[in-house]
N, C-alpha and C positions, 0 to 999 in steps of 0.2 A: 437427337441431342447434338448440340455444336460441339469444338471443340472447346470452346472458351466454359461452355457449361458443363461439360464432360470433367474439364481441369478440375472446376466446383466444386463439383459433386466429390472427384479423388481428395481435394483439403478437406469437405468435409470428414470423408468416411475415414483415414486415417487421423484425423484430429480426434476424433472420439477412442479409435484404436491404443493411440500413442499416451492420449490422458489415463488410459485404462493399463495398458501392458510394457509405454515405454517405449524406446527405440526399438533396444536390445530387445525385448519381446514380442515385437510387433513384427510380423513378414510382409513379405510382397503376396504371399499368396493368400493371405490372411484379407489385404486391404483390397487386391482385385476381386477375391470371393465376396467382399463384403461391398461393392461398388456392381457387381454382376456384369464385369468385365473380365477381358483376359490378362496373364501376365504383362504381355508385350504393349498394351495399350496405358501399361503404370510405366511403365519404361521410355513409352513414345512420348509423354509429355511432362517428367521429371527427371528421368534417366537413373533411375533406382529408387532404393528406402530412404537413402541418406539426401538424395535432394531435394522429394518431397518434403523428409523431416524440417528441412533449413528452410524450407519455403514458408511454413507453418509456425516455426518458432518465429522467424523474420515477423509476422503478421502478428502477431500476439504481442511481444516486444512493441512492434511500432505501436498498435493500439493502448497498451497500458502507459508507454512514455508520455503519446498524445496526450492522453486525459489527464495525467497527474501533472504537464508540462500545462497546460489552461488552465489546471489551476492555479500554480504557480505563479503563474503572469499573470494574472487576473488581478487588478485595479482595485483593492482591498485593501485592511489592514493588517499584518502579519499575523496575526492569530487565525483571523479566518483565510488566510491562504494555507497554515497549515489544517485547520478545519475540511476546506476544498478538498486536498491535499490528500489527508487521511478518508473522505468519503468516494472521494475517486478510485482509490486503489479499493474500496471493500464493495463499490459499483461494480469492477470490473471482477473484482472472485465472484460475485454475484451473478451475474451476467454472463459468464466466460469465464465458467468452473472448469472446465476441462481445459483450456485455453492456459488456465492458472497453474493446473495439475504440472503440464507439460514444463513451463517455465522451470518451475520450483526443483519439479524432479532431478532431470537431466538436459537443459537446455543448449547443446553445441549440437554436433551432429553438424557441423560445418555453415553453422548462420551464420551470415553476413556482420548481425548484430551481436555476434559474441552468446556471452552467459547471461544468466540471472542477473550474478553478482554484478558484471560491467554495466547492466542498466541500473540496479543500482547504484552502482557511484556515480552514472551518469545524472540520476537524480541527486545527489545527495551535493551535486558541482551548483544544481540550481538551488538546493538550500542554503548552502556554505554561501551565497549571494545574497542572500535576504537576512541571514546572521549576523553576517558581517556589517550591515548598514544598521543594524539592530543594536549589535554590541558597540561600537561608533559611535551612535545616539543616545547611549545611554555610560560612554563613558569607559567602555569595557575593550582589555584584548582583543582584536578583531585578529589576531594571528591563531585564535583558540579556533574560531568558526569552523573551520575545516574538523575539527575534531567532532564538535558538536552535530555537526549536517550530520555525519556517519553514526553520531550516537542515536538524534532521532529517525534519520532512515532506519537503522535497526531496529530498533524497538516499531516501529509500523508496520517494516515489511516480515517480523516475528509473528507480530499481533496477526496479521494478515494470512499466514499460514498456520496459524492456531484456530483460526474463524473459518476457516478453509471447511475443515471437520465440525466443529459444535454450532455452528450458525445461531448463536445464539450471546447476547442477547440480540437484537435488533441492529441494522446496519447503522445507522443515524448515533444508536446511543453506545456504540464500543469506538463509534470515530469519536463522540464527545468525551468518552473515558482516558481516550489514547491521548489528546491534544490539552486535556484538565492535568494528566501529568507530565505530559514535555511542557507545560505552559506555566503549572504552577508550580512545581516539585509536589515530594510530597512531604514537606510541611506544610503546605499552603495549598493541600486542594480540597475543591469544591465537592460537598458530601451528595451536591444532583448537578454534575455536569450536563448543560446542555448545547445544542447546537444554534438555539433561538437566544439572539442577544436579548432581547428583554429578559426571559426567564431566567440566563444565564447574572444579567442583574440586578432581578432583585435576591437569586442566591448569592450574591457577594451582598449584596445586603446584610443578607439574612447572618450570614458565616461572621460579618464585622459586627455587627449586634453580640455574636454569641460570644467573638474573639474581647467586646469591651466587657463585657459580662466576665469572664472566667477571669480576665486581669483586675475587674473591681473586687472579683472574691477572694482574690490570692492577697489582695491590695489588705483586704479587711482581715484574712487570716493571718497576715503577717504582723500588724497594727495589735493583734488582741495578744497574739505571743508576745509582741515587746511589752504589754501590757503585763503580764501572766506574772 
């Protein structure tokens, strides 16, 4: 094994360690027991637990930023960037569960990239960019956006470690649940949020039908009382 494959094989087998026990509970003799190396060979190519650890967070970090940072930027219109957005980050629990563990846990241990938390505000500086042009456009405080980026980072990267555990429902349809209430409030959401703009409207269709319906019937119950 080279050394460059040898390093590998060390991220791997403390990645799964550390998503399981944690910094604090993971040893050095733990991760070269479990690579079938010796101590001094976790040492010769990180220089203990704590620089492997930063080496591993560092890589998870840049990977999750990557992916939720393409969607972002992605040539769309603001609903499906936050669509992108939220299926990116539930790709990556999905994909890179233990990857996620580690983040969420106790992500420092001396990364280069900081915490959790600093990636998200680091995303939450590309949201407050695409609000801002939003609220703008539509007439609105643009000095609020910053508030709001943080409000729906939160509520994603919540939803995100709540999905972490119950994996359930489906990756596609807890993104269309999550983006049906930062998109619509909930006065105004969709009783089958979906990810496919067709389907997504003919349920605005369907919901304005039912929305002119319940105001023709209020319309007539109110008409018969004046009558009464």
């Amino acid at each position: 094994m080279t050394g460059a494959e040898r390093r590998e094989q060390l991220l791997d087998v403390s990645r799964t360690l550390f998503a399981e026990r944690g910094l604090d509970g993971t040893s050095v003799e733990e991760i070269a027991a479990k690579a079938a190396v010796s101590k001094p060979v976790v040492y010769e190519h990180f220089a203990g637990k704590e620089g492997l650890y930063a080496v591993v967070v560092d890589r998870e970090m840049e990977r999750l930023l990557t992916l939720v940072t393409k969607a972002l930027t992605t040539e769309v219109e603001p609903r499906e960037k936050l669509e992108l957005a939220a299926s990116a980050l539930l790709e990556y629990i999905e994909e890179s569960t233990a990857g996620f563990r580690i983040l969420v846990r106790d992500s420092h241990g001396g990364s280069d990239r900081g915490s959790y938390a600093s990636l998200l505000s680091e995303i939450a500086g590309q949201v407050e960019y695409i609000l801002g042009e939003e609220f703008t456009r539509h007439g609105y405080d643009s000095k609020h956006a910053p508030m709001y980026a943080q409000m729906l980072v939160g509520m994603l990267a919540m939803t995100g470690q709540w999905w972490l555990e119950v994996r359930k429902p489906k990756r596609d349809e807890v993104a269309a649940h999550v983006v049906n209430l930062a998109w619509n409030g909930l006065s105004m959401l969709e009783a089958k949020p979906s990810l496919d703009p067709r389907q997504r409207a003919k349920e605005q269709e369907r919901m304005a039908r039912l929305r002119e319906r319940a105001i023709a019937r209020a319309e007539r119950a109110r008409r018969k009382a004046q009558e009464a």
